[in-house]
C-alpha positions in Angstrom: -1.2 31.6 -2.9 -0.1 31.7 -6.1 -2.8 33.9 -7.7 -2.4 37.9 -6.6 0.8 37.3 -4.8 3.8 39.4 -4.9 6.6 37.6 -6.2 8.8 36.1 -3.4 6.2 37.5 -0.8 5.4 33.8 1.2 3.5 32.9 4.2 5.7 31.6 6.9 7.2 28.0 6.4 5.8 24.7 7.3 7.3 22.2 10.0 8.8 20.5 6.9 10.2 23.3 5.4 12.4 24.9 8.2 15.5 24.7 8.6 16.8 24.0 4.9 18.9 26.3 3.2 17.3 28.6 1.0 19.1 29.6 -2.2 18.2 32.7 -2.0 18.3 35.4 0.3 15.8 36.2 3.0 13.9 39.5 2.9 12.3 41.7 5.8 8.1 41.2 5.2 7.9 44.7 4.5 11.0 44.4 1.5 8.3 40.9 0.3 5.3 43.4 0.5 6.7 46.3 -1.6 8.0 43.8 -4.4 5.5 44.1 -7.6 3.8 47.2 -6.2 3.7 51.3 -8.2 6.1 53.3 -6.6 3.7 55.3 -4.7 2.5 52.1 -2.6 6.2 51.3 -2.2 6.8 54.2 -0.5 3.2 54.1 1.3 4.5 50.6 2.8 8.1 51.9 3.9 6.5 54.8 5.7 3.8 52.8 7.7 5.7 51.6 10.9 3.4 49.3 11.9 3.1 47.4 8.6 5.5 44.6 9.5 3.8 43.6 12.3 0.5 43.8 10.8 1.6 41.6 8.2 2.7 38.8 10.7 -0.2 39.0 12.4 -2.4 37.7 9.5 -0.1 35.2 8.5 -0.3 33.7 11.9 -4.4 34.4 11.5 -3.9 32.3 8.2 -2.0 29.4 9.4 -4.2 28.6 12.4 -7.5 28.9 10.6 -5.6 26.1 8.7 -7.9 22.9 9.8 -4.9 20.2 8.1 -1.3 21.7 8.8 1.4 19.9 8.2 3.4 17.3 10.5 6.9 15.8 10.3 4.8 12.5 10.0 6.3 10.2 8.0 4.7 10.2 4.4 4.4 7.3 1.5 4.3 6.6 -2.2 3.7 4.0 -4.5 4.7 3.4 -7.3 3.7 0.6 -9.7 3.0 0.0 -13.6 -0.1 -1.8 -14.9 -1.6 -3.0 -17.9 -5.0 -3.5 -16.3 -5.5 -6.9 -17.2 -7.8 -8.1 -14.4 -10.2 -4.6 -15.2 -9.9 -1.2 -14.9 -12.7 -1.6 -11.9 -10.4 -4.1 -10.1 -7.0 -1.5 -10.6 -9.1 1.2 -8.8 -10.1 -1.0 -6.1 -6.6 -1.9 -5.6 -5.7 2.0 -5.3 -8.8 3.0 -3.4 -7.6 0.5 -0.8 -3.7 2.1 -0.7 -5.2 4.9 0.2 -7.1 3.8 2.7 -4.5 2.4 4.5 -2.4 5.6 4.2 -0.6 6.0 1.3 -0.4 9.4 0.4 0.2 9.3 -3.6 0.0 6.7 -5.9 2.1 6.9 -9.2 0.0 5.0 -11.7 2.0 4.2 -15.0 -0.2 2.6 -17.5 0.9 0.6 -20.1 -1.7 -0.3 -23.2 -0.5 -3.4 -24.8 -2.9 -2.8 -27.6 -0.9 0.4 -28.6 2.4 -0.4 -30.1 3.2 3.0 -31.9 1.4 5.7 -30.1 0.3 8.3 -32.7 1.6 11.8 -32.2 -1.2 15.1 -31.7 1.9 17.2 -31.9 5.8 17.4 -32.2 7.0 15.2 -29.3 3.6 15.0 -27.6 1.6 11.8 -27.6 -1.8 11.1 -27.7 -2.9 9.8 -24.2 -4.1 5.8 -24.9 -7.4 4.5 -24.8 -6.7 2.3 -21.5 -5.5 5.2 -19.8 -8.1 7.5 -20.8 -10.7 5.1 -19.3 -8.9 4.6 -15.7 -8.0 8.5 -15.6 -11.9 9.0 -15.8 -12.9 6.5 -14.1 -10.6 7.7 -11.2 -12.2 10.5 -11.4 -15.8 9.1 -11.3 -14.5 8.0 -7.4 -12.4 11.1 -6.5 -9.3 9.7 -6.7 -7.4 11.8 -9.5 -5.9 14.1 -7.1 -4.6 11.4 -4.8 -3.9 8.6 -7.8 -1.8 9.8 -10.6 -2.5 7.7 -13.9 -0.1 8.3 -16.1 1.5 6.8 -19.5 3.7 3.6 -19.0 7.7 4.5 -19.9 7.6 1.5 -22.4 11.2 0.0 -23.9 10.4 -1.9 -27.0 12.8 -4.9 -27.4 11.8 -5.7 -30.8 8.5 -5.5 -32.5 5.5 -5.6 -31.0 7.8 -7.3 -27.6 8.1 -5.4 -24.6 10.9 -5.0 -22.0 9.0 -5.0 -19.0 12.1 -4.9 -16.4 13.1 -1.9 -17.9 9.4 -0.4 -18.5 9.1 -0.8 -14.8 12.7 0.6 -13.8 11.9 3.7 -15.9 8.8 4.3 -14.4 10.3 4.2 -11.1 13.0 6.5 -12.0 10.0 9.1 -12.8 8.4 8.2 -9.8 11.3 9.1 -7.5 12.1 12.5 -9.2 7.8 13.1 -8.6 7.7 12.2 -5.1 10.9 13.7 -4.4 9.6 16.8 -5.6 6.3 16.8 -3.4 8.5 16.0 -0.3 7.6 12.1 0.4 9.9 9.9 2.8 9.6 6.8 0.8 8.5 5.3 -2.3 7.1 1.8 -2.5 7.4 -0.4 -5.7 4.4 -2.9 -6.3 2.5 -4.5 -8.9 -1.2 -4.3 -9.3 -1.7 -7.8 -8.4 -0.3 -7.1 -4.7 -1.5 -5.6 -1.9 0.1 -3.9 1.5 -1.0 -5.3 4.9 -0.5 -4.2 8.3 -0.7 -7.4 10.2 -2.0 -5.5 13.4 -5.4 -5.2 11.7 -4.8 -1.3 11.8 -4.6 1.1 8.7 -4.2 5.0 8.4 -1.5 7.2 7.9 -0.7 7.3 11.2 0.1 3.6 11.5 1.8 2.8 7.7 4.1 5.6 9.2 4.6 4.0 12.6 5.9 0.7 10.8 8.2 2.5 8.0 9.8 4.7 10.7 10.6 1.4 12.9 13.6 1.5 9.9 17.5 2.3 11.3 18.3 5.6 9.7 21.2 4.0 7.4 18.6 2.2 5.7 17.4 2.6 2.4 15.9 -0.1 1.1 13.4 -1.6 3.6 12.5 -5.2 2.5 8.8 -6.7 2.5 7.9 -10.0 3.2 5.8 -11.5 0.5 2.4 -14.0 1.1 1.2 -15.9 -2.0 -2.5 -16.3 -2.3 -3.9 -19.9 -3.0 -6.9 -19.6 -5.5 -10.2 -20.5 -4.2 -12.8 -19.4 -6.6 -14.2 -22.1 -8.4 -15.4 -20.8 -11.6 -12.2 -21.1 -13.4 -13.0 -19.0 -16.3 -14.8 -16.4 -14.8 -13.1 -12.7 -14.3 -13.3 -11.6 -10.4 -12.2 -9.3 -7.9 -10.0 -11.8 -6.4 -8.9 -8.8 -3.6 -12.3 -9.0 -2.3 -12.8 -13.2 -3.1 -9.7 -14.2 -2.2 -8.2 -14.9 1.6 -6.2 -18.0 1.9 -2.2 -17.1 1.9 0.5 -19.5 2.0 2.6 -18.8 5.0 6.4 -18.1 4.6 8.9 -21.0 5.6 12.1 -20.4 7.8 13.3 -16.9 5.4 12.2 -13.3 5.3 12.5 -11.6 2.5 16.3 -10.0 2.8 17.4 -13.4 3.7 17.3 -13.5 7.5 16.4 -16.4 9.6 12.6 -16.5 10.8 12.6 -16.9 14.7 11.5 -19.4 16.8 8.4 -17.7 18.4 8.2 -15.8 15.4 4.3 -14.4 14.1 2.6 -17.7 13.4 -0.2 -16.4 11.7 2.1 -15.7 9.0 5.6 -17.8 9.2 6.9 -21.3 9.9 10.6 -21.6 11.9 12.3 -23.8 10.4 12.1 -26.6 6.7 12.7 -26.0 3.9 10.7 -23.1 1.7 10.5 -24.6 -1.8 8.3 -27.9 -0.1 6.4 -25.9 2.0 8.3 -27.0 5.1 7.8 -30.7 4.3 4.1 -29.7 3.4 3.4 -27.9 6.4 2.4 -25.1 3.5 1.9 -25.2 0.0 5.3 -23.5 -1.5 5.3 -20.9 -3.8 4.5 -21.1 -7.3 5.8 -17.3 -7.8 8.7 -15.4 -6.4 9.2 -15.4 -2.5 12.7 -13.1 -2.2 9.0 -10.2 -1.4 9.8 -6.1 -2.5 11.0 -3.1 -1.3 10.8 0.5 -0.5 13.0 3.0 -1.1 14.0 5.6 1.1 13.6 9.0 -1.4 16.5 11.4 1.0 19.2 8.9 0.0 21.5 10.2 -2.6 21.5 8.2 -6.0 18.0 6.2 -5.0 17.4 3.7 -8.3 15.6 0.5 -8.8 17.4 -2.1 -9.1 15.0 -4.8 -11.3 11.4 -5.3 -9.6 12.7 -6.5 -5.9 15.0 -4.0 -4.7 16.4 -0.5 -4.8 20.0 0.4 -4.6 21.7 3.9 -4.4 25.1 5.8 -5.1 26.1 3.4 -1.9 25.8 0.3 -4.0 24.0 -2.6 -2.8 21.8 -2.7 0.1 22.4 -5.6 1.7 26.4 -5.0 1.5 26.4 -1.7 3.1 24.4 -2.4 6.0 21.6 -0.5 4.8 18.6 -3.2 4.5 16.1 -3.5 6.7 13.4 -6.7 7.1 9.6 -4.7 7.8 8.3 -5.6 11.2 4.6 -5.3 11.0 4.2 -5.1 7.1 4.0 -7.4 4.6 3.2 -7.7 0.9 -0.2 -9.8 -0.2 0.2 -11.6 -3.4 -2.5 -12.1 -5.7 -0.8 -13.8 -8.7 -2.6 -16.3 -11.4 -6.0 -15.9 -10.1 -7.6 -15.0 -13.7 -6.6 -18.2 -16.1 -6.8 -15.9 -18.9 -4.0 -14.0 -17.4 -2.2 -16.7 -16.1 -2.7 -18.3 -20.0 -1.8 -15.6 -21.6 1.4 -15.1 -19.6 2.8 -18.5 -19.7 2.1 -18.6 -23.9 4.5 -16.1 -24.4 7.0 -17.1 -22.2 9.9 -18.6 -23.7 13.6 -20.2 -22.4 14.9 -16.7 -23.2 13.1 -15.0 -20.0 15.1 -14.6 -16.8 11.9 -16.2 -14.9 12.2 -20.2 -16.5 12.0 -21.8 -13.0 9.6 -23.6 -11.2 6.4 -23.0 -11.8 7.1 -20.9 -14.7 8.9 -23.6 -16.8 6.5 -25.9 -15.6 3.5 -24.4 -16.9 5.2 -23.2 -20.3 6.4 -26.7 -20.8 2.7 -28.0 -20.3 1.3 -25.6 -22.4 3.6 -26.4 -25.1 2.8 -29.9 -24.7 -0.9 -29.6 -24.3 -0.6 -27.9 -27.8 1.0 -30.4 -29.4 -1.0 -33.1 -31.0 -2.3 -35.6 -29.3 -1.3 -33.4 -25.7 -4.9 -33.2 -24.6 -5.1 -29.3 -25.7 -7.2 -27.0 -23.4 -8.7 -29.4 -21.3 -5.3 -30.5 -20.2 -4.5 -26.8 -19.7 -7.3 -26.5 -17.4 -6.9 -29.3 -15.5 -3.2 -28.6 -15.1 -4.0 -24.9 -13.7 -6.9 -25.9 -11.1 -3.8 -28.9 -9.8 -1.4 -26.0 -9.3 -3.2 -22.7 -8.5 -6.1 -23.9 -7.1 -7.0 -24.9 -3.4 -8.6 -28.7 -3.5 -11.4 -29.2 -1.4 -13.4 -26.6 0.5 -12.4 -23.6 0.6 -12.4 -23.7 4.9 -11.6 -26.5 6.8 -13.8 -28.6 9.4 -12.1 -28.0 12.1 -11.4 -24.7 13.1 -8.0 -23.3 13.4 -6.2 -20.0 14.8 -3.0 -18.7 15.2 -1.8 -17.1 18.5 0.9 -14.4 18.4 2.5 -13.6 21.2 5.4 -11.0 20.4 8.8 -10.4 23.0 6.9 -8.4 24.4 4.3 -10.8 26.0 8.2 -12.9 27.4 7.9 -15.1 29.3 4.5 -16.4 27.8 5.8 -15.9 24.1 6.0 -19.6 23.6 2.9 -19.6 23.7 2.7 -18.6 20.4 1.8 -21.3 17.5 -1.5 -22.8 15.8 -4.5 -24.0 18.0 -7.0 -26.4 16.7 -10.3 -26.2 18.4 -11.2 -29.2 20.2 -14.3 -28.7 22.4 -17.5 -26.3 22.3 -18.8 -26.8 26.1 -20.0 -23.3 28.1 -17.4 -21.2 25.6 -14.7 -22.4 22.6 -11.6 -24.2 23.4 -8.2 -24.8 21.4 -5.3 -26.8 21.9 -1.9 -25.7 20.8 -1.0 -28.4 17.9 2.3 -27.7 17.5 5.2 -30.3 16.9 6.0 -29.7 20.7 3.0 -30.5 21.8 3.4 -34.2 19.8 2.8 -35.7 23.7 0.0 -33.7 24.0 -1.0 -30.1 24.2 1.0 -27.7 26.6 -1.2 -24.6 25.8 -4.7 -23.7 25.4 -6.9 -20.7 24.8 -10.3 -20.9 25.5 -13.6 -18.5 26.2 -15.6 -17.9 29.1 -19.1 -15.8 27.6 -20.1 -15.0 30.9 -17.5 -12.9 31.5 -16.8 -11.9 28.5 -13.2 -12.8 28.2 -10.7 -14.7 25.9 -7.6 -16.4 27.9 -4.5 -18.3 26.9 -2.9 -20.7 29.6 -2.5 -24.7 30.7 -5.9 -24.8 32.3 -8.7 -24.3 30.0 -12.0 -23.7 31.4 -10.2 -21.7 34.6 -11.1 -17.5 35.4 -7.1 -17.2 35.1 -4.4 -17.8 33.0 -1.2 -16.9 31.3 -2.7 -13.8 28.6 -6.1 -12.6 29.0 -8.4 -10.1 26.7 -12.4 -8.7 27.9 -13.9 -9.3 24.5 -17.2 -10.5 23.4 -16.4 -12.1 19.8 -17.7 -15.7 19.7 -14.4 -15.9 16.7 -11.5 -15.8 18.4 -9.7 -14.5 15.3 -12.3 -11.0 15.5 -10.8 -10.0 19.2 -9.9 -6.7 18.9 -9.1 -5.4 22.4 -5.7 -5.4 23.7 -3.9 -8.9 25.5 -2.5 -8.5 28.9 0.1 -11.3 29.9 0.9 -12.2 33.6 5.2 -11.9 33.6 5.3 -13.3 36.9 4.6 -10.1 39.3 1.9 -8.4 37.2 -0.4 -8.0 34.7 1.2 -5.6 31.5 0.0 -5.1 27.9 1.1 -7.2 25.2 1.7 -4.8 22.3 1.2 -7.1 19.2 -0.3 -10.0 20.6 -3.0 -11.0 17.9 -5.4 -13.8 17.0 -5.6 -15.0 13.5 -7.6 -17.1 11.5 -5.7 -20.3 9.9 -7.4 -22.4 7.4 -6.2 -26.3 7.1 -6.9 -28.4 3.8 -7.7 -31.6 3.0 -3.9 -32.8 2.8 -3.0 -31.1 6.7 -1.6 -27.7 4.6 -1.7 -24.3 6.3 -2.9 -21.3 4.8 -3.6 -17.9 6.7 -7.1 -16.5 6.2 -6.3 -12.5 5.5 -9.6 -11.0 3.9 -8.3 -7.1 2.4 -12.0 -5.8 2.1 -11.9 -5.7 5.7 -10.1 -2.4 5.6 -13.4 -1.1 4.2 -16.1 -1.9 7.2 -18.7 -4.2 6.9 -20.3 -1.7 5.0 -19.3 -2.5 1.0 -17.4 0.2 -0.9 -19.8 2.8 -2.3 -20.2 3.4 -6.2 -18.8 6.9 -5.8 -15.8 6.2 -3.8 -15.2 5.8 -0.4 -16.3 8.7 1.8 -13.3 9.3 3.6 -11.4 9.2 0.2 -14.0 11.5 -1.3 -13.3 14.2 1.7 -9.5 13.8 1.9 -8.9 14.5 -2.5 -11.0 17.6 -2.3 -9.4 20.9 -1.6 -9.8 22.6 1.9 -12.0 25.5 0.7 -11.9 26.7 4.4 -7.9 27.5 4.5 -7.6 28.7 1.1 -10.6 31.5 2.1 -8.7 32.2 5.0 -5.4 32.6 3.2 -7.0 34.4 0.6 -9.0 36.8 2.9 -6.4 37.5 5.6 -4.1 38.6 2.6 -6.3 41.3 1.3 -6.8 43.0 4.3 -3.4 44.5 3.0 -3.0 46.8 -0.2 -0.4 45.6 -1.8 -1.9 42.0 -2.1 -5.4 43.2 -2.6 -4.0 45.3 -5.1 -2.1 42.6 -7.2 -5.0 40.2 -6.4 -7.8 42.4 -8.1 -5.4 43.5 -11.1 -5.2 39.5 -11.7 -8.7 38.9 -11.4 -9.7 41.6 -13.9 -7.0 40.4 -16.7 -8.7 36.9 -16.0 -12.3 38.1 -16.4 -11.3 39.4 -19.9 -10.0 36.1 -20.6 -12.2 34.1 -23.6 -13.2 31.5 -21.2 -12.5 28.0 -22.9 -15.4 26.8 -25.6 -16.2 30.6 -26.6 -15.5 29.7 -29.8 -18.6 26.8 -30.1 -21.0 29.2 -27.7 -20.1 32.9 -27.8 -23.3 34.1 -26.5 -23.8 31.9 -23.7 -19.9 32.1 -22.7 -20.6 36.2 -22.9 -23.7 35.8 -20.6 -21.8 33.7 -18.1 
């Protein structure tokens, strides 16, 4: 309580504060009490015995009429810069969604490419842009300004009018760690606007982000995300979209995570393929990457010297990560990427791009040396742009396939049914749906199936389709297979145990026998579509807790030294000129 409180008088300490060292030292309630006081209630205090006690008794009153205390739960940041290029209304949908998968802050650093030299209100104070301005308020419009920080972008100009945006980034993350550091986060994710963090078990709140993160060995620091690359779907190529809420068909990740480490065998198979080669899709199993696949990182904020280290990674006083021991591959989070799905954006980018840029590779030179030669006479100008985006970021065809595809997970801890796991094509309707395992395994015909049976109201995996029993079973009524959400059980040869993990997902196959996995983010939301106002559980969580700071407040000034400080502060306040006395005196008088 900061307003009417003695100085150094505190409540006792939360979970998360005990046990550090304190640099100064500790005094006796009734020593807190008599600080900032008139002599005579000083010597009032010292002469009441029972004081003390008193005192503890309505801090404890205070803490529990707390309704939110604080856990040792395991808290998150973001941190990413943006220029808001696909919309200010897309940017806050991107960070309404963060923090309804439970991300505690979000650092927002916003860059306005339309300001070059910021003009100055003051000595060494600039004016705020326009672009940040407009998402500050309309953050605000949707509750989020306590829980989203927008603030300026940390730009390094590399010449005129040209932009460093490595180093804009790295600086903004710099200022991001000494932030969350100072509000007492355990790590700080870096991301761009155009990606998105998924917990493949479906779940979301704080609760589970944190179960994932702490799955991380204590020596590591930089905990490495595994990166899915959307394939555009939308037809209307010019047309600005929320491509978060349009967009669901990801490109699965061949034989690598993201630190470098071999995918297993029996790996997820919603979202990897064991084995071929990455940059042709596994022999076009997948479409490969147009963008970069080595994913991103968090950064674990207690470790000493914590920096970025480019866009991908973070390194500390230690050195490098991945030489030190002190990496870590995320098991149950991964990164959705969303890039080139405006063509303005995706124009714009390539345009300035020259053989100077560290990214002239792939796709990138590809599609600056076509736009270059599309500008050229004769080249076939923006047609030939066009046509040469919808080739390469666009999915031909349909946007779902005719046959109907899933992918069955079964984790280790579904052994020994976990080879099982693997993509199922569906294959029969009859009483309930049926699927056949189409792996390359099953080349001499299927070995696993999984199959419905609506009367009782159960999905089963096993070599008998159509039978009451098999190998994994889960009582759910969803006709979609991919929609199951109660738990699997698996049969491990003496009884029936739960498979934590095991999943169904949704895999879409296009005309040319490519993979994608169907992910659709706006799930995280309900059925129900995201109010105009904000979220309602957004709206509650950013407001203040008007019920512990009255009971804070009140269960201080049953006590005269507080009351007395607190009612000496209120009085200078009330003779305060309250802000725009100036413009309305009388009105400001009245009030």
């Amino acid at each position: 309580l900061s307003l009417g409180q003695p100085r150094n008088a505190c409540l006792p300490p939360t979970e998360r504060d005990r046990g550090k060292p304190s640099s100064r030292p500790r005094r006796s309630h009734r020593e807190a009490a008599a600080l900032g006081c008139t002599p005579s209630q000083r010597k009032t205090i010292h002469s009441a015995g029972g004081r003390r006690e008193a005192m503890e008794a309505a801090a404890k009153a205070a803490a529990a009429a707390a309704d939110t205390p604080r856990t040792n739960q395991t808290r998150c940041a973001i941190a990413t810069t943006s220029c808001a290029a696909p919309g200010v209304d897309v940017l806050c949908w991107w960070a309404t969604y963060h923090i309804k998968l439970g991300v505690d802050t979000i650092y927002l650093y916003v860059h306005d490419a339309s300001v070059v030299e910021p003009k100055k209100k003051a000595q060494g104070v600039a004016a705020p842009s326009p672009l940040l301005l407009k998402v500050q308020e309309r953050l605000k419009s949707l509750n989020l300004e306590r829980q989203v920080l927008a603030l300026p972008a940390l730009s390094h100009q590399k010449g005129a009018g040209t932009v460093d945006v490595v180093a804009m980034q790295e600086r903004d993350v710099h200022d991001a760690i000494r932030r969350a550091r100072a509000s007492g986060f355990d790590w700080l994710f870096h991301v761009d606007d155009d990606e998105l963090l998924h917990l493949t078990s479906g779940k979301f709140g704080k609760g589970e982000l944190a179960k994932v993160v702490e799955k991380a060995r204590d020596s590591t620091f930089n905990l490495r995300l595994d990166n899915l690359e959307v394939r555009r779907t939308f037809p209307e190529i010019k047309e600005p979209y929320n491509f978060f809420e349009e967009e669901t068909h990801f490109k699965l990740r061949v034989a690598l995570h993201a630190d470098g480490s071999s995918v297993k065998k029996h790996h997820d198979a919603r979202f990897y393929i064991h084995g071929g080669n990455p940059a042709s899709g596994a022999d076009n199993t997948t479409a490969p990457f147009l963008s970069y696949w080595n994913g991103k990182s968090g950064g674990r904020l207690s470790e000493p010297g914590l920096k970025p280290c480019g866009v991908h990674f973070f390194g500390s006083a230690r050195g490098d990560a991945a030489r030190n021991g002190a990496q870590d591959a995320a098991d149950g989070l991964v990164l959705l990427h969303y890039p080139f799905c405006h063509f303005a954006t995706w124009r714009h980018k390539f345009n300035v791009l020259d053989a100077t840029q560290r990214s002239d590779w792939g796709h990138y030179r590809a599609a600056r040396l076509k736009i270059v030669e599309a500008m050229a006479p004769g080249g076939g100008g923006e047609k030939a742009i066009e046509e040469f985006y919808r080739e390469a970021v666009m999915l031909k065809g349909a946007p779902t396939s005719d046959v109907e595809h899933v992918a069955v997970n079964l984790p280790a801890s579904a052994r020994p049914q976990q080879w099982r796991t693997g993509v199922y094509k569906r294959i029969d309707d009859g009483e309930g749906r049926c699927y056949a395992r189409c792996e390359k395994a099953d080349k001499d015909g299927p070995k696993s199936y999984l199959w419905n049976i609506p009367s009782k109201k159960m999905w089963l995996v096993g070599s008998t389709p159509g039978a009451t029993t098999g190998a994994a079973v889960a009582y759910d009524e969803a006709e979609d297979p991919s929609k199951i959400g109660a738990p699997w059980c698996v049969y491990d040869g003496s009884a029936w145990v739960k498979a934590a993990g095991a999943a169904v997902g949704a895999i879409n196959v296009d005309g040319e026998g490519r993979r994608y996995a169907v992910v659709d983010a706006k799930r995280i939301f309900g059925d129900a579509p995201l109010p105009t106002g904000g979220e309602e559980e957004v709206k509650r969580r950013s407001q203040p807790d008007h019920a512990r700071l009255a009971a804070i407040v009140l269960a201080a000034l049953t006590h005269e030294p507080y009351a007395a400080v607190f009612w000496r502060a209120c009085e200078k306040a009330a003779k305060r000129e309250p802000p725009g006395a100036e413009r309305k005196p009388e009105a400001c008088k009245r009030a």
